[in-house]
C-alpha positions, 0 to 999 in steps of 0.5 A, spaced: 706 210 476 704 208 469 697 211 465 693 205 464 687 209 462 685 207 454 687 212 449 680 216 447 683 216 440 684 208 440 677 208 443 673 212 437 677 209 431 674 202 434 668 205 435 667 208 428 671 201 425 664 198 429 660 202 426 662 201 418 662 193 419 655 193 423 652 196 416 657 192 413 655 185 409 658 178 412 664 175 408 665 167 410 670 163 405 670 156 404 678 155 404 681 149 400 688 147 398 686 145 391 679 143 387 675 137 389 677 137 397 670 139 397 669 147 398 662 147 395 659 141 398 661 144 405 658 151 402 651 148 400 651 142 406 651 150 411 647 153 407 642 147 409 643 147 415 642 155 415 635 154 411 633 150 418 634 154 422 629 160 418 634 164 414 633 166 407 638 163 401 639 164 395 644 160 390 647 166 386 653 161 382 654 155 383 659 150 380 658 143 380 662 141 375 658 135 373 659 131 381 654 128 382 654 129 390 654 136 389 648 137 384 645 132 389 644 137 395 644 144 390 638 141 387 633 143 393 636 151 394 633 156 390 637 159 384 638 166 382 636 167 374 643 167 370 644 174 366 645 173 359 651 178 356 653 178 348 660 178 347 664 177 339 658 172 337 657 168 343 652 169 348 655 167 356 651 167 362 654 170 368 652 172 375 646 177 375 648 183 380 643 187 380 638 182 381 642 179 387 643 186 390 634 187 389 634 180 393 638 182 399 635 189 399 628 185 400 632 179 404 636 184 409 638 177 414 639 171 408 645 168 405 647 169 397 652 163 395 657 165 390 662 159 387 668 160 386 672 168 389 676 168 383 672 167 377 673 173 371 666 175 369 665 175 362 666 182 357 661 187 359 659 185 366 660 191 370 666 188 374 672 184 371 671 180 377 667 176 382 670 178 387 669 185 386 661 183 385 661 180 392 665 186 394 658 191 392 654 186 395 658 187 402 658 193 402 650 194 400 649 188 406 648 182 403 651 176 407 654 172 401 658 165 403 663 162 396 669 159 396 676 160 395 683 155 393 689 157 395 693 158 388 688 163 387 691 168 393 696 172 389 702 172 394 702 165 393 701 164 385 708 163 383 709 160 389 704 155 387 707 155 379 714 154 382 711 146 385 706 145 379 709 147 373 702 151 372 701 157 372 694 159 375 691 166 370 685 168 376 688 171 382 685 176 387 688 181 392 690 177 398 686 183 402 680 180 399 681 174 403 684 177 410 678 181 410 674 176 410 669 176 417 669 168 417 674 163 414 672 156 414 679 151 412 675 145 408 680 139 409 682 132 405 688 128 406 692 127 400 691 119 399 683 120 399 683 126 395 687 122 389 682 116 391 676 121 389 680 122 383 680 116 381 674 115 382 671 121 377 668 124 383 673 131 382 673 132 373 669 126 368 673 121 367 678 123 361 679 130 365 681 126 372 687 121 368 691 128 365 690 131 372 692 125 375 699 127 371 700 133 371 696 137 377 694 132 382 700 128 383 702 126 390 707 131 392 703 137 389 698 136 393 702 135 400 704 142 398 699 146 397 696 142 403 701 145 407 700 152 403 693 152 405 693 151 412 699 156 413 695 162 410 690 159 415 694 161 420 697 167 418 690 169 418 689 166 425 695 171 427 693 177 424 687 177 428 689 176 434 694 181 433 688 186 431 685 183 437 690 185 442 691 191 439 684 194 439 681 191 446 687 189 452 690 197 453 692 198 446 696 192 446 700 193 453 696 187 456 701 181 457 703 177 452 700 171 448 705 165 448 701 163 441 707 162 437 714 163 438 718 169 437 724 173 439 726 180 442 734 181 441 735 187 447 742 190 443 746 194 450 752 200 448 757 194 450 762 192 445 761 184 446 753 186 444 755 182 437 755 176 442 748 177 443 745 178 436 748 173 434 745 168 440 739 170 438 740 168 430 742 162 432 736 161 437 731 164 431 733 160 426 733 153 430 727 155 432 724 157 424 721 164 428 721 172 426 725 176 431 726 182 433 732 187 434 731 193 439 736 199 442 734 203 448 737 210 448 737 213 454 739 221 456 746 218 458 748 215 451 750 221 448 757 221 445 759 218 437 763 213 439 756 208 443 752 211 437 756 208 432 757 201 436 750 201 437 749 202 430 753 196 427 749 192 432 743 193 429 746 193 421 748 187 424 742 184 426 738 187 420 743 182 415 741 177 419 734 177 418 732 182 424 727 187 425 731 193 428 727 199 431 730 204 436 726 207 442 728 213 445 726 212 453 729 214 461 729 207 462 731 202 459 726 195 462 719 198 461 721 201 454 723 193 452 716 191 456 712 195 453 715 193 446 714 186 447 708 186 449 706 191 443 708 185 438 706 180 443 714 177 443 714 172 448 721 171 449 726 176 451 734 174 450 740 180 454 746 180 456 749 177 463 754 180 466 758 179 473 759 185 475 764 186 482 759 192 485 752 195 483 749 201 486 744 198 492 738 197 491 739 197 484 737 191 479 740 188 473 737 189 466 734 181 467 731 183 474 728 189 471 724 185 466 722 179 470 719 184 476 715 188 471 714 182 465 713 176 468 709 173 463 715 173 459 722 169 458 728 172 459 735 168 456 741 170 458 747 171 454 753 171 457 757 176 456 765 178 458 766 181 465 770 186 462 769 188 454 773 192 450 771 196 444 776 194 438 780 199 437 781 202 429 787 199 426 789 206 423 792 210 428 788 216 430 790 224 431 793 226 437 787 229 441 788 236 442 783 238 447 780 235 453 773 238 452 770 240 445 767 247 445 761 245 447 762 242 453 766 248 455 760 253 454 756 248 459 761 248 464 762 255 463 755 256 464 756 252 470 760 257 472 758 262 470 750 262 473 752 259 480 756 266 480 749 270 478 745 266 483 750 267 489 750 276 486 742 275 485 742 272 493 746 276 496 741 282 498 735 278 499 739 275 505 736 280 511 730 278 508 730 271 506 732 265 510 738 261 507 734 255 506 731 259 501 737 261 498 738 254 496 733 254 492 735 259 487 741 254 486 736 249 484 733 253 479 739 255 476 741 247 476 735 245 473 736 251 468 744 249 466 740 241 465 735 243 459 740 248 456 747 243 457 745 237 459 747 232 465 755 233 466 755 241 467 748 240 471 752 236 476 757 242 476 752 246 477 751 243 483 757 242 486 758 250 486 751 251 488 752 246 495 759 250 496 756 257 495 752 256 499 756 254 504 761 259 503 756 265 502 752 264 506 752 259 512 756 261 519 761 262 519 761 266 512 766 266 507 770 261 509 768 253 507 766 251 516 760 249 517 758 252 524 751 248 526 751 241 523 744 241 522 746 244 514 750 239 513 743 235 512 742 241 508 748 241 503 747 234 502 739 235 500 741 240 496 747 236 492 741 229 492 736 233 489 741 238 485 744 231 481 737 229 481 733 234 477 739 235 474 738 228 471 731 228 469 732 235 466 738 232 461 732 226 460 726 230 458 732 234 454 733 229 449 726 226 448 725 232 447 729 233 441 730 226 439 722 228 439 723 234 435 728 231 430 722 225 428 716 230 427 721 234 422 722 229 418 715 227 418 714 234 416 719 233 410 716 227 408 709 230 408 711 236 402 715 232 399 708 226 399 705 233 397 709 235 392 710 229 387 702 228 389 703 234 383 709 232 378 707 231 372 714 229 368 719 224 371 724 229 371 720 233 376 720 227 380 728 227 380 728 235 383 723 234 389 727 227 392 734 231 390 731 237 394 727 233 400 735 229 401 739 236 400 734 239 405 734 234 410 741 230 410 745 235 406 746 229 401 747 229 394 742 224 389 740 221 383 735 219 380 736 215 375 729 210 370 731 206 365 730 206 358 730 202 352 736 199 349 735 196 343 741 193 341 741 189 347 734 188 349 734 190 355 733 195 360 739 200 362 739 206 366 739 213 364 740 219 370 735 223 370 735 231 370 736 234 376 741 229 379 746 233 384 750 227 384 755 222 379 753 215 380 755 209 379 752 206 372 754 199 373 752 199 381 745 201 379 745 197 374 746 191 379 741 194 384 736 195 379 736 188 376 737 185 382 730 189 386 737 190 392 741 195 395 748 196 393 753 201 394 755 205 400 754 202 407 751 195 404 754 188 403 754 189 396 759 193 393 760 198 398 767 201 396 762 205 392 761 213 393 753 212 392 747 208 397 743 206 391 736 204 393 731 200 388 726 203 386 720 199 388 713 200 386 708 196 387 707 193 380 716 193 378 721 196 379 721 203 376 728 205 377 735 207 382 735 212 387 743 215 388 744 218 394 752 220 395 754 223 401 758 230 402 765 230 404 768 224 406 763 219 404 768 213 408 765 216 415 758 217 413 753 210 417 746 211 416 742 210 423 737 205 422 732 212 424 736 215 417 735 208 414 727 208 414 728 215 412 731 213 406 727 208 404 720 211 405 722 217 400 725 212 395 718 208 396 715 215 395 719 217 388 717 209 386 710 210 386 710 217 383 714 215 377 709 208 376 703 213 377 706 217 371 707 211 368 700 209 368 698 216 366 703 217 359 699 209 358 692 211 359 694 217 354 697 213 349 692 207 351 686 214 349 690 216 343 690 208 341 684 207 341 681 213 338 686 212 332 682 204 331 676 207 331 678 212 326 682 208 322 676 202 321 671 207 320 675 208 314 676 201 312 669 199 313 667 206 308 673 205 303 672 197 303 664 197 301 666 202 296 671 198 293 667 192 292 662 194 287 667 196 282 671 190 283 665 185 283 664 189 275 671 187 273 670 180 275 664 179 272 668 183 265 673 179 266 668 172 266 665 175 260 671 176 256 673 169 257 666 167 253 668 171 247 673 168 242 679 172 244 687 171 242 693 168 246 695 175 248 688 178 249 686 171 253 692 172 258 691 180 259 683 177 261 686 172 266 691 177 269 686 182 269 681 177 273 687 175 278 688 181 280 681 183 282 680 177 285 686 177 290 684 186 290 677 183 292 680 179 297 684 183 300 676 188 302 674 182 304 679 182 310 679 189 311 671 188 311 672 183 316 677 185 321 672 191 322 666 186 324 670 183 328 674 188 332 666 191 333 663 185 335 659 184 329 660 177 328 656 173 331 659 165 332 655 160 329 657 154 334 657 147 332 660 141 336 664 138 331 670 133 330 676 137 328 678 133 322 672 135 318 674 143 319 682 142 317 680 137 311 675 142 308 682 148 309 685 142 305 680 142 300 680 149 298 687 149 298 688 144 292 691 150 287 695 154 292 699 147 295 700 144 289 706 140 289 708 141 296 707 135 302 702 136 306 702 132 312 696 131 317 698 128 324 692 129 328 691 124 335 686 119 334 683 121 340 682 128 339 674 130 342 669 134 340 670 142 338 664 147 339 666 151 334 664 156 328 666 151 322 667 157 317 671 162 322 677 156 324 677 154 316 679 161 315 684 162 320 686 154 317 686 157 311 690 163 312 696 160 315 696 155 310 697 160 305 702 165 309 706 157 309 706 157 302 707 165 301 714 165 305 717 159 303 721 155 298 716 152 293 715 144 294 716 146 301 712 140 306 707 143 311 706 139 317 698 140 321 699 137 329 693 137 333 693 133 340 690 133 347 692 139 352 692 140 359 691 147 362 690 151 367 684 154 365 681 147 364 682 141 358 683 143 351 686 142 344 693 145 341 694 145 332 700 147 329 702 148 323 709 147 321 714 149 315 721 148 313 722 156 311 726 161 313 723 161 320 720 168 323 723 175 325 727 175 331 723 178 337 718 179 332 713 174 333 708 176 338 708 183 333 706 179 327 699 179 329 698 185 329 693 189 324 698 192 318 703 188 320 708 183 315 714 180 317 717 184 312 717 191 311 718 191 303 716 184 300 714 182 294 709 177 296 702 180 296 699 182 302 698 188 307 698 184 313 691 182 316 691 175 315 694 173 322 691 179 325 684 176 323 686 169 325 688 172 332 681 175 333 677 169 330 681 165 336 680 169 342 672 170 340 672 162 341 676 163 347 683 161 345 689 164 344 694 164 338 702 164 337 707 163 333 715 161 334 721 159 330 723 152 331 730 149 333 730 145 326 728 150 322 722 153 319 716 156 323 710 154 328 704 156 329 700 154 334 692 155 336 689 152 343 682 151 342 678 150 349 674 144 349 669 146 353 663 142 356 661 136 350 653 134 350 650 130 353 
């Protein structure tokens, strides 16, 4: 009879989850497949309908996007006062936190609408991210509805770039989103979103003709669609799973038939394979997960079924299984209650005809339909007689029958029955023989917890016949003078090989139990133990330990280091290793993110299993593990498997939080190091400046004095000098206002043509006799941009064009229209026909102090792209810089367009 009482732990874990969510603020999303199916539309039509019905709300952000519509049913909400942030210049509005926090404290039952989850707030707010502010306003209670597309889960974000060609920057944890209390999926057929489109109900109409080419073609949004909605119900399925779990006896409860699913029963017999791969084949028809399990019972012992079970599920493993092994007396209640803990609803075992089976005894598939009916059970047929392949090597001639320690059991047997029969023989005036007979179940069930099953049943045999020979009349001798103790003799045999067996059963649990809670002790000090590793080496030592200890292994850590003249990352072993590994097959695991080596598909004829060491931002290097010995015989169990993979999952994470300590002090040293340097510039710059404006002026005033040729030059040469010198403060000066946030943009809309044509102008002297070509669209927008500041980055690459490449050179000036995934912008290049830029270099050349090359004799010290860098990204662009096919170098600015006036 089985314990159908809740588990008491289960029962407080629920109630304290209870609790916290009861304090907890509510989460709904408004789901969609992409923008314009209507997400903030249904928010604002719900939160009209909360109103009516008494609650308070409060539109913290709302996003209309110029939707005519959608202003329409904000506009009777009230709004949340923006908070004003300075930030390089410019001042952006953004959520105001603490506000909404004051509103929900003083509003405990309203509603806070926020759109747009994903949305990156601007520098300087307290969280980097919206969703971080709704996660404070949940935790301080505040109930906030907001709205959500599917491009924007993490888990799906190259998923989505893979179908569109566009790759979304704003993302969150696909945590945030399956937390959430309530999720509502807003709809809209592909053809009524593209007619909304067409009709500028999504973007204004300029911005819906580029979406309509690229975003939002047809195929596109049927993707996402289908995207969406099987997120939605992956979601639905994880709830109800918790559901089961928590509420219906801890998941024990009959199976939901909610969708379609798998339990492979994987038996000890050789045609078994026939059964994995039925239920591949079924599965993959199906487009279902399924399962894999074996239940060992106390009666598989020997090697020979251990390995045969264990290729099974290696098998079912390779072909997209999820395997487990469960220690149980029985097998059908095992595979019951498994199904019903992952709500699999479809069993599949092996049939076979069997001539003769023990009365009263049911098959496998009986067993499951007597104690699950809920569920289906398929069978497989199976050969009525199956024989284990034999090896194709001939094996070594068996010198004994019986291993050694099957010779101590049975001598023990023997042995114990012997002391139990001197034991009795005085207590036979005292005592009645029936009595006498219990000694030897003590002694059988004695023999069954220390030597298992067959010499208990030895045990019990001798026991039956000493006791009759001992102690029955006639004694010594095997008749049986009264027939009543032939009843006896056949209980005390029944009851002998029944103890026997279920001593023998505990036994293995019991030790099987034992070997599981050793491991969990192991990985638990080794988890300790790299809790306080410092150095990567360290690392390598505790797992070399852990596997020494536990498996008796040897290993290898082997993290990647830097190849300079490939580019590339190689493999290097780090020290502590106790084994030799293979460089090129760790190379191949670790490029790949795969096991290889040992006991895999991949390379297996190497002497070392190496495991990728898989953390949660990369991979951070290969794990070696080399058995001792004859490394052909060694087969990892799945239990051992899990091992493995939990301790390289283990060192992974360590060698990526070291990684991230040594980033943050060098990140802390960087950081100390600019500031130290520009508080230099800034001082040395502003003294430099008085005495080079002296020189200028000297210079100036020579030129007013009658003066010789000779003299006129060195006057000329001395005013150039301190020009450019005076040129080279000015941008030290500048670098420093602008990394200290001291330059405050003065933003106008204006045509871009006006801004190159005023570079132009300023260049007359430095472009002489070169050919200057200006392709700008004709249909280029308005900018809202600082005028002064984008002429300088205009003016700075037009003079590192004219610098670093052949006099009389052309230089060629694109613009056109762009279509991002941040939104609308515009793309400028500046293009030359020069030697073109260092290989692998480009993306260093807009560092500050940086030149392309390291000595030249073109004046400079290496600031001019670093300012334009820094202009760029305050105007909330981005700056880049390649070598193009044809020869010569492209620089390139995207600009974006922003909200053009009303």
């Amino acid at each position: 009879m089985t314990d159908e009482r809740p588990d008491p732990d289960a029962l407080l874990a629920q109630v304290q989850r209870d609790e916290a969510a009861a304090q907890r603020g509510r989460l709904k999303i408004f789901f969609g497949a992409n923008a314009g199916v209507g997400k903030t539309y249904a928010m604002l039509a719900a939160a009209h309908a909360a109103r009516a019905q008494g609650r308070a709300v409060l539109v913290g952000v709302v996003e209309t996007h110029g939707r005519a519509d959608t202003e329409a049913v904000s506009r009777d909400l009230p709004r949340l006062a923006l908070k004003d942030i300075a930030h390089q210049g410019r001042t952006l509005r953004e959520f105001d936190l603490d506000a909404a926090l004051a509103w929900g404290h003083a509003q405990p039952d309203g509603v806070l609408l926020l759109d747009e989850l994903a949305h990156s707030n601007a520098p300087g707010s307290r969280h980097p991210k919206r969703w971080q502010d709704v996660h404070e306003l949940l935790a301080a209670g505040v109930e906030v509805w907001s709205t959500l597309n599917v491009q924007h889960l993490e888990s799906l974000n190259d998923v989505v770039g893979g179908i569109t060609g566009i790759r979304v920057a704003e993302t969150l944890p696909d945590k945030v989103f399956d937390e959430a209390d309530e999720v509502v999926v807003v709809d809209l057929p592909p053809d009524e979103l593209l007619q909304r489109l067409k009709e500028g109900k999504v973007y204004l109409p300029a911005q819906a003709e580029r979406a309509a080419k690229h975003f939002f073609r047809k195929g596109n949004l049927l993707a996402l669609r289908e995207l969406a909605l099987r997120r939605t119900a992956d979601r639905v399925d994880d709830q109800m799973q918790a559901y089961r779990r928590e509420r219906v006896d801890q998941g024990q409860g009959a199976v939901w038939p909610n969708r379609e699913s798998l339990l492979a029963c994987i038996g000890s017999a050789a045609a078994g394979d026939k059964v994995v791969r039925s239920a591949a084949r079924l599965a993959g028809q199906l487009g279902v997960v399924w399962h894999a399990v074996h239940v060992e019972t106390a009666r598989q012992t020997d090697d020979a079924t251990r390995t045969r079970v264990q290729r099974l599920l290696e098998l079912a493993q390779s072909l997209g299984a999820r395997t487990a092994v469960l220690s149980a007396p029985a097998v059908a209640p095992a595979l019951i209650g498994y199904a019903r803990e992952h709500n699999l609803a479809r069993l599949v075992v092996g049939r076979r005809d069997q001539a003769w089976r023990w009365p009263g005894r049911p098959s496998l598939s009986e067993a499951l339909n007597l104690l699950g009916d809920e569920l289906d059970v398929l069978q497989v047929a199976l050969p009525a007689t199956t024989r284990a392949p034999q090896p194709a090597a001939p094996q070594a001639p068996r010198h004994a029958l019986l291993t050694p320690q099957q010779l101590r059991g049975y001598a023990a047997a023997v042995l114990a029955c012997g002391l139990a029969t001197a034991v009795a023989m005085p207590l036979l005036p005292f005592i009645a023989p029936t009595n006498i007979a219990m000694l030897y179940l003590l002694n059988v069930v004695g023999v069954a917890l220390k030597f298992g099953r067959a010499p208990a049943a030895l045990a019990a045999l001798l026991g039956v016949g000493a006791f009759d020979f001992a102690f029955v009349e006639p004694r010594w001798s095997f008749a049986v003078g009264d027939a009543q103790y032939l009843v006896t003799f056949a209980v005390l045999l029944i009851v002998g090989l029944v103890i026997g067996q279920l001593a023998a059963g505990l036994q293995a649990q019991a030790r099987a139990a034992r070997e599981r809670e050793r491991r969990v002790r192991g990985l638990y000090a080794m988890s300790r133990d790299l809790g306080g590793a410092l150095l990567a080496e360290q690392v390598a030592q505790i797992g070399a330990q852990f596997l020494s200890a536990e498996f008796g292994v040897a290993s290898a850590v082997l993290a990647p280091e830097p190849a300079a003249q490939a580019g590339r990352e190689v493999l290097a072993v780090l020290p502590g290793a106790t084994a030799a590994p293979d460089l090129g097959v760790a190379q191949w695991a670790y490029d790949r993110g795969q096991p290889a080596g040992l006991g895999t598909d991949t390379l297996p004829a190497s002497a070392c299993l190496m495991l990728p060491l898989s953390a949660p931002m990369r991979v951070r290097g290969v794990l070696a593990v080399a058995p001792r010995g004859d490394a052909g015989a060694r087969r990892w169990s799945p239990e051992e498997r899990q091992v493995l993979d939990t301790c390289a999952a283990l060192l992974a994470i360590s060698l990526e939080r070291i990684h991230y300590i040594e980033v943050a002090q060098g990140s802390t040293l960087q950081i100390e190091t600019e500031r130290l340097r520009n508080s230099l510039l800034t001082a040395v710059s502003h003294d430099l400046r008085t005495p080079l404006a002296a020189l200028v002026g000297l210079a100036d005033a020579l030129k007013l004095t009658p003066l010789s040729a000779a003299q006129a030059d060195v006057a000329d040469a001395m005013r150039r000098s301190a020009l450019r010198m005076s040129a080279l403060v000015a941008n030290l000066l500048d670098m420093a206002r602008l990394q200290a946030g001291g330059v405050q943009l003065n933003l106008q809309w204006l045509p871009l043509q006006e801004v190159v044509g005023s570079a132009l102008a300023s260049l007359d002297e430095t472009l002489a006799g070169r050919d200057v070509a200006v392709e700008l669209a004709p249909d280029l927008p308005l900018l809202h941009l600082d005028a002064v500041l984008i002429e300088r980055v205009l003016v700075n690459l037009l003079e590192n064009a004219a610098k670093y490449t052949p006099a009389g050179s052309p230089v060629t000036i694109k613009a056109g229209a762009q279509a991002r995934a941040a939104g609308p912008g515009v793309e400028i290049d500046i293009i030359d026909t020069g030697a073109g830029l260092p290989a692998g270099r480009e993306g260093q050349l807009f560092d500050k102090f940086e030149r392309g090359e390291r000595e030249s004799a073109t004046p400079g010290v290496g600031l001019g792209l670093a300012i334009c860098k820094a202009i760029v990204q305050a105007h909330g662009g981005s700056i880049s810089a390649h070598n193009r096919a044809a020869g010569g170098a492209c620089f390139r600015i995207e600009l974006p367009l922003g909200q053009p006036p009303a």
